[in-house]
C-alpha positions in Angstrom: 135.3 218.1 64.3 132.8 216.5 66.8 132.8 218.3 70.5 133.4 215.8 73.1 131.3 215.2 76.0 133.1 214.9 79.4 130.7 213.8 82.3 132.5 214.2 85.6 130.8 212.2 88.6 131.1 212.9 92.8 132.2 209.8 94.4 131.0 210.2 98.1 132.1 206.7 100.2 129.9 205.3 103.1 131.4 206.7 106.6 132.3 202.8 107.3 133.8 202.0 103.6 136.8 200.8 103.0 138.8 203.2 100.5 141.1 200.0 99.7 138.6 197.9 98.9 136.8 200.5 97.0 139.8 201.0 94.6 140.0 197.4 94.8 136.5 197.2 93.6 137.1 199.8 90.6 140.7 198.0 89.6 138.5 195.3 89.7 135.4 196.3 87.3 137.9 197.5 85.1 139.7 193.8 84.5 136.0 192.6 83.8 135.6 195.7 81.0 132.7 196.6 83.1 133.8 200.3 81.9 133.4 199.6 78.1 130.4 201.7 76.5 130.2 202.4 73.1 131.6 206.3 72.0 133.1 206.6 75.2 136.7 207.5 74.6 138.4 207.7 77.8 137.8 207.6 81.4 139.7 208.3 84.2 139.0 207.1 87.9 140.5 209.8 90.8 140.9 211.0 93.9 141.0 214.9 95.0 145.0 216.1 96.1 143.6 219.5 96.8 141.0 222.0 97.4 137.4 221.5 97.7 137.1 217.9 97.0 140.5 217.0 98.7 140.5 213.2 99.6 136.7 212.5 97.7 136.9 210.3 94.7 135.4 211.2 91.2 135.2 209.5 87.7 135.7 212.1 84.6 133.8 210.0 81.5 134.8 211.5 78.3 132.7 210.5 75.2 132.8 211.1 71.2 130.8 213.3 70.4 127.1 214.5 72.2 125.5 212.5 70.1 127.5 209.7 71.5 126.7 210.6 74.8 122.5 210.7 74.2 122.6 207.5 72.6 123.6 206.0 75.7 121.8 207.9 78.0 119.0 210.1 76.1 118.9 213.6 75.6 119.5 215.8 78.5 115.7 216.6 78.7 114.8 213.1 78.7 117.4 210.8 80.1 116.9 206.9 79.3 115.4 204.7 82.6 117.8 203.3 84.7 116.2 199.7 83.5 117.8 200.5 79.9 120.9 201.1 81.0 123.6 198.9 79.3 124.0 196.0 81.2 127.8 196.1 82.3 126.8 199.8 83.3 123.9 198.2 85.8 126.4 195.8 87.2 129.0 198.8 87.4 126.7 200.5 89.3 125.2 197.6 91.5 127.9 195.5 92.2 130.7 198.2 92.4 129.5 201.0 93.2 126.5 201.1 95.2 128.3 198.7 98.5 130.8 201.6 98.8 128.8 204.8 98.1 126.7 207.0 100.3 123.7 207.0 98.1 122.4 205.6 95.4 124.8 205.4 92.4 121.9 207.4 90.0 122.1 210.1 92.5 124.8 211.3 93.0 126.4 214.5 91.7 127.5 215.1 88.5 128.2 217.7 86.1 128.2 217.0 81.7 130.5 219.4 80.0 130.6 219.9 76.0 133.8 220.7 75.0 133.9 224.0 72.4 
């Protein structure tokens, strides 16, 4: 059995964004298949209903296998340059996300968990 690889990403919207356009946006991208990568699995695209990110949006990315995973985006030690990144994921990030988000989409926080 092959350990999946669930990347979960912190959403932080720009004081003036609009959170209907925003989902909008992501209802959007995923119409287009903007959100199709090979090995990933699943995805899910949320907002916080309690504690510490209460109201703050996230994406949980859940891919094959780690191997999966590093062949889209390196190995953890040497992550792939943003210029090789697949091309819907550039337009994911460029178009979708980056109008709405309070930083630059390649910086925000995020945390990769192998599954055991």
């Amino acid at each position: 059995m092959m350990s999946k690889v669930i990347s979960i990403h912190e959403y932080i919207l720009k004081p003036d964004a609009s959170e209907r356009q925003f989902v909008k946006a992501i209802l959007n991208a995923k119409e287009r298949g903007l959100l199709r990568l090979p090995g990933l699995v699943d995805y899910y695209l949320v907002k916080g209903i309690r504690g510490f990110r209460h109201g703050l949006y996230a994406a949980v990315w859940v891919y094959e296998s780690k191997e999966a995973w590093e062949s889209l985006w390196g190995p953890k030690d040497k992550p792939i340059n943003k210029t090789d990144y697949p091309e819907n994921w550039k337009i994911w990030e460029n178009e979708v996300l980056f109008p709405f988000l309070d930083q630059d989409p390649d910086k925000i926080k995020f945390t990769s968990y192998q599954e055991f």
